[in-house]
C-alpha positions as CSV (number, residue, x, y, z in Angstrom):
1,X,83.5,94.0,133.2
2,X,84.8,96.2,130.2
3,X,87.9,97.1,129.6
4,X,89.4,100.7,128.9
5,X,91.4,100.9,126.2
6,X,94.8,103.0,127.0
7,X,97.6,104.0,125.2
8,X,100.0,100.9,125.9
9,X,97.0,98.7,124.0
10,X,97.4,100.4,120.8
11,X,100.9,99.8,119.6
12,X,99.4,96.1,120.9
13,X,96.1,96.5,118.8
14,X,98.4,97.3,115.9
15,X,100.8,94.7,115.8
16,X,98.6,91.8,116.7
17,X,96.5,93.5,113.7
18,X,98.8,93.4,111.5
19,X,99.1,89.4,111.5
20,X,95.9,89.0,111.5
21,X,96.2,91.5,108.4
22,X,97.0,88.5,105.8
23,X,98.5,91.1,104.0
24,X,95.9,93.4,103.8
25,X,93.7,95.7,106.8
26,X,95.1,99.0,106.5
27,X,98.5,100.9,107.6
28,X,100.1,100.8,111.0
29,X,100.4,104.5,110.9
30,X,96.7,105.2,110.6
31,X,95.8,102.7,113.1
32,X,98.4,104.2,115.8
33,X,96.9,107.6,114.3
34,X,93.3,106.2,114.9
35,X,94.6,104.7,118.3
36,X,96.6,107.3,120.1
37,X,93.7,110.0,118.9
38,X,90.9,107.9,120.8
39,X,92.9,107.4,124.1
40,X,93.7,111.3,124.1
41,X,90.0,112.3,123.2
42,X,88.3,109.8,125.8
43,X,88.0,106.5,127.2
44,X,87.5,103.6,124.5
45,X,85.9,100.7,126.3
46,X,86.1,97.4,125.3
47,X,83.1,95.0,126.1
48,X,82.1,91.6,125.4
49,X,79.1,90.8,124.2
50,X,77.4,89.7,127.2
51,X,77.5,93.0,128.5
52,X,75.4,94.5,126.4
53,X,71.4,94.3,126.3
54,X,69.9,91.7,123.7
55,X,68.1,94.5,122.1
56,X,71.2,96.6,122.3
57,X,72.0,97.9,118.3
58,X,75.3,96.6,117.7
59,X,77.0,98.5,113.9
60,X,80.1,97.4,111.8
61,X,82.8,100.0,112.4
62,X,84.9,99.2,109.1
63,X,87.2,100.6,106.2
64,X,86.8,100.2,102.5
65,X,89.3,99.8,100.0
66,X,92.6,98.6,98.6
67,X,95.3,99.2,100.4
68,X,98.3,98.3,98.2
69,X,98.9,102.4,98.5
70,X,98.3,102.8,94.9
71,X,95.8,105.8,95.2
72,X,95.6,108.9,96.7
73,X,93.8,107.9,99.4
74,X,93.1,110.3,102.3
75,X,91.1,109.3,105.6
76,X,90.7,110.9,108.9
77,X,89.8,110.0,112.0
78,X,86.7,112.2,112.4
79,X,85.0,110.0,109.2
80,X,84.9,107.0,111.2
81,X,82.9,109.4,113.9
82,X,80.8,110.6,111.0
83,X,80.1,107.5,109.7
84,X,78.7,106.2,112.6
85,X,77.0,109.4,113.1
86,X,75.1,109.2,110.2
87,X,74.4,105.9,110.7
88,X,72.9,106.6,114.2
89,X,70.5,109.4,112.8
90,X,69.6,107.0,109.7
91,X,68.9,104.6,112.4
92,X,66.7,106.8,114.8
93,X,68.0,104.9,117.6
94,X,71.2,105.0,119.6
95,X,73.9,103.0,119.0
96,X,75.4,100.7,122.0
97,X,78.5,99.5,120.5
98,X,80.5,99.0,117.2
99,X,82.5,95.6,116.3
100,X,84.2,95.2,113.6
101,X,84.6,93.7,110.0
102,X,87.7,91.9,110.3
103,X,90.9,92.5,112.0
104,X,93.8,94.9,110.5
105,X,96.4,96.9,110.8
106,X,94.2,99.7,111.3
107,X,90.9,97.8,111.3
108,X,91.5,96.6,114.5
109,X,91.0,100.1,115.8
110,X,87.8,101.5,114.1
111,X,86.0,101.2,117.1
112,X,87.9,102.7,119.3
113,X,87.3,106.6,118.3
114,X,83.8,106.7,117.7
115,X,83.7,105.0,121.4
116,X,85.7,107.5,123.0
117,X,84.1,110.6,121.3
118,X,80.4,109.1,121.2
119,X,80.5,106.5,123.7
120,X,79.7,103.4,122.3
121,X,81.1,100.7,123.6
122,X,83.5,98.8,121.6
123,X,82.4,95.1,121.3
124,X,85.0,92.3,121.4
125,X,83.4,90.5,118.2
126,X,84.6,90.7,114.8
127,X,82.9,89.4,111.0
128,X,86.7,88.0,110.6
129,X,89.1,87.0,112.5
130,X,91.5,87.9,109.6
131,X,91.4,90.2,107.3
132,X,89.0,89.6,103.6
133,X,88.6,91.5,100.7
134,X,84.3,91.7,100.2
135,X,82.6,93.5,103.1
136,X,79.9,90.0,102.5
137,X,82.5,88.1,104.2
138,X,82.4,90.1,107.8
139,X,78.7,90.7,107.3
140,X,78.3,87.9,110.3
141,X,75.8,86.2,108.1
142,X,73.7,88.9,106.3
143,X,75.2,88.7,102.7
144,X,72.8,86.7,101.2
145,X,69.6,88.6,103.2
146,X,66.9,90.3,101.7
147,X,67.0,92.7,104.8
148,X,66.6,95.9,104.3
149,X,69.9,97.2,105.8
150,X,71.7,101.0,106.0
151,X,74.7,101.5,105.2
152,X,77.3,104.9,105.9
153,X,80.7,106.5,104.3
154,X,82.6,109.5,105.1
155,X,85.8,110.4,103.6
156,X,88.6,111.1,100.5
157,X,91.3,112.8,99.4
158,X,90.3,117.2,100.6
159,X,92.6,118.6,98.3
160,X,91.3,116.5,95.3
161,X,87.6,117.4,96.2
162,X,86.9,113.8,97.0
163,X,85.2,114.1,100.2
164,X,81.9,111.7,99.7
165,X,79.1,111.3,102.4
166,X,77.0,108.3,102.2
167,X,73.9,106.8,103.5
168,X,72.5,104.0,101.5
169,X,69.6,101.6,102.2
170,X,69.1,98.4,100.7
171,X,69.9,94.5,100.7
172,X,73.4,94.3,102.0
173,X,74.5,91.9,98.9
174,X,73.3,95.3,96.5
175,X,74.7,98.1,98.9
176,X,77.8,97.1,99.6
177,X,79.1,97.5,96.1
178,X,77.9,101.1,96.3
179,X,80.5,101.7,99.1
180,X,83.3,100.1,97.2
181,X,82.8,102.5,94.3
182,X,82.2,105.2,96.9
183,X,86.2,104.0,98.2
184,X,87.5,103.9,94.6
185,X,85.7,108.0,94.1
186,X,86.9,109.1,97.3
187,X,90.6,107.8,96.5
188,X,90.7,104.4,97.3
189,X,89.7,104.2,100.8
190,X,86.8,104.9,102.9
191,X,85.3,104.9,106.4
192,X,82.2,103.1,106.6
193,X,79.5,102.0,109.4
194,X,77.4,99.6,108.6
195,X,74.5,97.2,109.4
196,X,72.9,97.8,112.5
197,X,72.2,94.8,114.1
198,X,70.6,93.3,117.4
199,X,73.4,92.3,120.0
200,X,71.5,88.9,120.6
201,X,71.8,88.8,117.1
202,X,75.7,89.2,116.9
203,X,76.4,87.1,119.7
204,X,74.8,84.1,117.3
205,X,76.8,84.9,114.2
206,X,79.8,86.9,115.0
207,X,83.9,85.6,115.7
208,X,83.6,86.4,119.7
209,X,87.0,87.7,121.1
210,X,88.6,89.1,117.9
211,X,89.8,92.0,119.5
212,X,90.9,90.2,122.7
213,X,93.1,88.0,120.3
214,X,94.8,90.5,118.1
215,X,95.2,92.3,122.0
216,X,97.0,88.9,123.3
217,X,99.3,88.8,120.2
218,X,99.9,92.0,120.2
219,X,101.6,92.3,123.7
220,X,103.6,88.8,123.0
221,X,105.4,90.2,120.1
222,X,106.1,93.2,121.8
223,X,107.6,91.1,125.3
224,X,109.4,89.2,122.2
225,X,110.7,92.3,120.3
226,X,113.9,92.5,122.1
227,X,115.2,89.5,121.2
228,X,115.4,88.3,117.3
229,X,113.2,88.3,114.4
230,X,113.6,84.4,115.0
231,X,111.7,84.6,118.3
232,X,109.5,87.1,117.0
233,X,108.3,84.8,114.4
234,X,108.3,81.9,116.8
235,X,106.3,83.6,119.2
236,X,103.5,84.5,116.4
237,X,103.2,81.1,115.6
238,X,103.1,80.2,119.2
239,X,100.2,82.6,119.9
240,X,98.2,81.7,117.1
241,X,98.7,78.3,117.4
242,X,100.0,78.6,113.7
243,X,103.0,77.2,112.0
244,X,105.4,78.4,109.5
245,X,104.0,77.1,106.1
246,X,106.8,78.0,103.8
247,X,109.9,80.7,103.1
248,X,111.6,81.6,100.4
249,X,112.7,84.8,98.2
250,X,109.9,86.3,96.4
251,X,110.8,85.9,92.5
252,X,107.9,86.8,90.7
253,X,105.0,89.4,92.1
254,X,102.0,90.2,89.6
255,X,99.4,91.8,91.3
256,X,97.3,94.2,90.1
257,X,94.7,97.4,91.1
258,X,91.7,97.1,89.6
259,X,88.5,99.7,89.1
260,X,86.1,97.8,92.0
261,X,88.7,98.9,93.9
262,X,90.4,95.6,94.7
263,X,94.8,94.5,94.6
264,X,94.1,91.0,92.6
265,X,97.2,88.5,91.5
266,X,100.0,86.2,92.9
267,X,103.6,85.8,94.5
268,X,105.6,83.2,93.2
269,X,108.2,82.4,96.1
270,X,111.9,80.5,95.3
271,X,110.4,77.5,96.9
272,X,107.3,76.9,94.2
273,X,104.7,77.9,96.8
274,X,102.3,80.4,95.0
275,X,100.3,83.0,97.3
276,X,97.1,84.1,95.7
277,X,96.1,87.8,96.2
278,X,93.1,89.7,96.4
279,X,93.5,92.6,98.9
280,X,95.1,90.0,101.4
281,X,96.4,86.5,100.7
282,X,93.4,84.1,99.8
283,X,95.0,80.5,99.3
284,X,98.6,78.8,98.8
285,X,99.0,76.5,96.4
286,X,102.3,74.4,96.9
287,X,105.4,73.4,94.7
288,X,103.3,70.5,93.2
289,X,100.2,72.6,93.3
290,X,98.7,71.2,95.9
291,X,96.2,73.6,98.0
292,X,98.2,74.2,101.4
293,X,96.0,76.5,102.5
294,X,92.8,78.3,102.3
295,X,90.8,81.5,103.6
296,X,89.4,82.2,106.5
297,X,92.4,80.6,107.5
298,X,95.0,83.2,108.8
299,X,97.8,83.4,105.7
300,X,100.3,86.2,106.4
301,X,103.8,87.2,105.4
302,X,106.6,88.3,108.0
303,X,110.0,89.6,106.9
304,X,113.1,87.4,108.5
305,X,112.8,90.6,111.5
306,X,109.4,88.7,111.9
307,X,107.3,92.3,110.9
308,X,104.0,90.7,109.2
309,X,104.3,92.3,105.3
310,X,101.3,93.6,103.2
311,X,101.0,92.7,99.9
312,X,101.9,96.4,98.8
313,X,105.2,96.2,101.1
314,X,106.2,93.2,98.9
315,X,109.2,93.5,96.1
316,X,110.6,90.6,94.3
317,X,113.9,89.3,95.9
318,X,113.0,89.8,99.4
319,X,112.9,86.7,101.9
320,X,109.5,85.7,103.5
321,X,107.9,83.4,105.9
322,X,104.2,82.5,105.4
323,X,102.3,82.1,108.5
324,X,99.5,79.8,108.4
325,X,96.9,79.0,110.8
326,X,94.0,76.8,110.2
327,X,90.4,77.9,110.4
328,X,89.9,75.2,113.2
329,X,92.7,77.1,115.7
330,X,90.1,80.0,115.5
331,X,86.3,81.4,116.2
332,X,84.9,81.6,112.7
333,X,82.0,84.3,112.2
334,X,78.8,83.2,110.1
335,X,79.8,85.3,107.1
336,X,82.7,82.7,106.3
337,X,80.5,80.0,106.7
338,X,78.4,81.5,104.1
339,X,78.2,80.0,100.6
340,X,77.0,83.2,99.3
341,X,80.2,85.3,100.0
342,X,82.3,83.0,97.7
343,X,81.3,83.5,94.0
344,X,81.9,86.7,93.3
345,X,85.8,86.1,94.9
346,X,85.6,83.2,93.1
347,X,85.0,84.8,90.3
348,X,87.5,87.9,90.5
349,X,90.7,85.7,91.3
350,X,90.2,82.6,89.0
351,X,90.7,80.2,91.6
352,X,88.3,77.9,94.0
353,X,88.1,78.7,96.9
354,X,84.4,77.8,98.7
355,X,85.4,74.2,98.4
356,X,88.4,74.5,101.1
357,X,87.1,77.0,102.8
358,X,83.7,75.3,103.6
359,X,85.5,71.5,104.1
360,X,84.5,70.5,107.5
361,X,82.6,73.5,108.7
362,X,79.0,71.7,109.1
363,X,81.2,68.7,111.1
């Protein structure tokens, strides 16, 4: 049976989100904000699957953007309820439940108001386990479909008269740009619902138990918090059957904010390990250069208190740990599987990555 959401699961939904964050996914604040307003407004539920109908329409709950707090970003909890609203009357059919794109610091929680205020449910499936930078690559499968697909997003900055409403139609692959530009108009960061699908469909091609996990982590690192950030950190890598790849003191950070919207560059650590950047942390190449890890796998930075660091919280002579937790310790969606997701990322950072990423994953 489902499982309402209360207040003791958000700070949980947040922290385990912000692992899974791989530096990106949004700010704790606006996912407690997001959080705390659902379980005071109503009662989130949390669903599998399995509960729901096979014809059941099943939407991406998500937010678009950059979130190396570089713009003046404004977003509220009533756009995610909007967006989904508008999606719904686009749709001409109710909506049952909303996953999500990927797991964040806030991401993780997208669901949860639109659930409590409309009453969807909010599905335990997610288009990432961690958090990416192209909506393509938590699209569970439909970047590279001809579909016709809608697409909603609500928000931006009030005072700056940035406020956008969206609804755009179209091939997922050609809309979804339109709501990255809509992000970088409305100050960098935008609520968006998104491509209602069939739950039989979703059950097929989504990562099942997303929110479950991030849940699970959650409430170890809190049982952990009052010890040391040692046994906080141990207790991440622990739960996400990860290890700790490398540490070291951050000498060199060049990353930089660029007009689709996106944080591109890399962090050069004391130890010769090089994190690559594009919203979150993409690959690792070693001291010798060697590739020591590759998205989806989870990639994420904790401080030595073991808090997991975004890529904007980052400043050159701080001390790191780099989690790392291979694709094969977790569910992996169809998007990620998808060679068609990988270009254009390709592309934008300079590096490979659909080589590593796709080793192994027809075995």
């Amino acid at each position: 049976m489902g499982r309402i959401l209360t207040e003791k699961d958000v700070e949980a939904a947040v922290l385990g989100g912000s692992v899974y964050a791989a530096g990106g996914g949004g700010w704790a604040d606006h996912g407690r904000q997001l959080g705390y307003a659902a379980v005071s407004v109503g009662k989130p539920e949390l669903v599998s699957i399995e509960e729901l109908d096979d014809n059941a329409w099943v939407a991406t709950a998500a937010a678009i953007g950059a979130p190396a707090s570089t713009t003046p970003w404004e977003m509220q909890g009533i756009d995610y309820i909007k967006a989904a609203q508008l999606l719904q009357e686009a749709l001409g059919e109710k909506l049952s439940g909303l996953m999500i794109g990927q797991n964040g610091k806030s991401s993780t929680l997208n669901g949860w108001l639109p659930s409590a205020v409309l009453g969807t449910k909010v599905v335990d499936a997610v288009g990432d386990i961690r958090a990416h930078p192209t909506g393509d690559m938590g699209s569970i499968g439909m970047a590279g479909s001809s579909e016709q697909m809608i697409q909603t997003a609500v928000g931006g900055n009030r005072a700056e008269n940035r406020y956008i409403e969206l609804v755009v139609r179209g091939a997922t692959a050609k809309i979804s740009p339109v709501l990255r530009t809509a992000a970088d108009q409305s100050g960098g960061f935008i609520a968006s619902c998104r491509n209602p699908l069939r739950a039989s469909y979703v059950r097929r091609h989504a990562a099942l138990g997303g929110i479950s996990l991030a849940l699970k982590l959650g409430e170890a690192i809190i049982a952990a918090q009052a010890k040391d950030g040692t046994a906080i950190i141990d207790t991440i890598a622990k739960t996400t059957n990860g290890t700790i790849l490398c540490e070291g003191t951050i000498l060199k950070k060049a990353v930089l904010y660029t007009k689709d919207a996106f944080d591109i560059g890399a962090v050069t650590l004391s130890s010769g390990d090089v994190l690559h950047v594009m919203n979150e942390y993409m690959a690792v190449d070693g001291r010798d250069g060697e590739r020591t890890a590759t998205f989806p796998d989870v990639i994420t930075t904790l401080s030595a208190e073991g808090e997991p660091l975004s890529v904007g919280q980052l400043r050159e002579g701080m001390q790191i740990f780099v989690l790392h937790v291979p694709k094969s310790k977790i569910p992996l969606s169809a998007s990620v599987l998808d060679p068609t997701v990988y270009p254009y990322v390709e592309k934008q950072m300079g590096i490979e990555i659909a080589r590593y990423a796709l080793d192994g994953a027809n075995a």
